[in-house]
N, C-alpha and C positions, 0 to 999 in steps of 0.2 A: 688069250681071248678074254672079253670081258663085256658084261653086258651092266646096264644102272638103268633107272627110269628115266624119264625125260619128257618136261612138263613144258608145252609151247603152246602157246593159244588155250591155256586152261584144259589141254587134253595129255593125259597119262599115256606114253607110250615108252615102250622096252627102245634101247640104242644098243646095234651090238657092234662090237668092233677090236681090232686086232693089235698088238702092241711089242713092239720087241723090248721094251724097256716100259713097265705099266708103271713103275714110280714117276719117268717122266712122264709118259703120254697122260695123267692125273695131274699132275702138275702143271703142265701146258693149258688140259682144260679148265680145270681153277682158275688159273691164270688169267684168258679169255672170255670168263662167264659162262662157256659152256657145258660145264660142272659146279653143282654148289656142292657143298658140303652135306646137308640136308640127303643128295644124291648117293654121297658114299654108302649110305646107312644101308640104300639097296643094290649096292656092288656086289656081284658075283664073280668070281671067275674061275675061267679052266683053262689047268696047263698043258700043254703039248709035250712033254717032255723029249726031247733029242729032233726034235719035230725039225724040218725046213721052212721055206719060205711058204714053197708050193702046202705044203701041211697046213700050215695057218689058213690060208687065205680057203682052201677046201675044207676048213675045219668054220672058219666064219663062214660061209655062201652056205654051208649044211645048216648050221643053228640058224641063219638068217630065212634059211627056204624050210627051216620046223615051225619059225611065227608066220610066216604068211600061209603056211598049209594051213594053219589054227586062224586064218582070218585076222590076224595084225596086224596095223598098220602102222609100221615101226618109225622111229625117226630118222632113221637112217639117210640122208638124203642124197648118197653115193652107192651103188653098188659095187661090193667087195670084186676083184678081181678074179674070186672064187667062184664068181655066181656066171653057168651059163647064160649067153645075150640070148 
């Protein structure tokens, strides 16, 4: 799991999102401009350790459904498969 800021339209907002490989999935986003570097500086992350699939994705939808109880309007513009419709 990992979360960074994430500046679109001059508005600061948390991205959280889930990674089986976070050296790629950082690398991918670099890649595509969806991460600068600037970003890394406020990368957080947390491990699951022995975790599954279903672990991750309940472990994303839970930190994603702690910013929106606190009134965030996160970047996110997919919701995790963890999160009830």
């Amino acid at each position: 799991m990992f979360r960074t800021i994430d500046v679109r339209d001059g508005i600061t907002k948390w991205y959280v999102g889930k990674a089986n490989n976070l050296y790629t999935r950082l690398r991918q986003h670099l890649g595509s401009g969806k991460l600068s570097s600037y970003q890394l500086e406020s990368l957080q992350v947390l491990v699951v350790p022995h975790g599954k699939e279903l672990d991750f994705f309940k472990t994303e939808a839970d930190i994603i459904k702690a910013f929106e109880d606190a009134g965030e309007d996160l970047a996110n513009k997919i919701k995790s498969p963890g999160c009830k419709k």
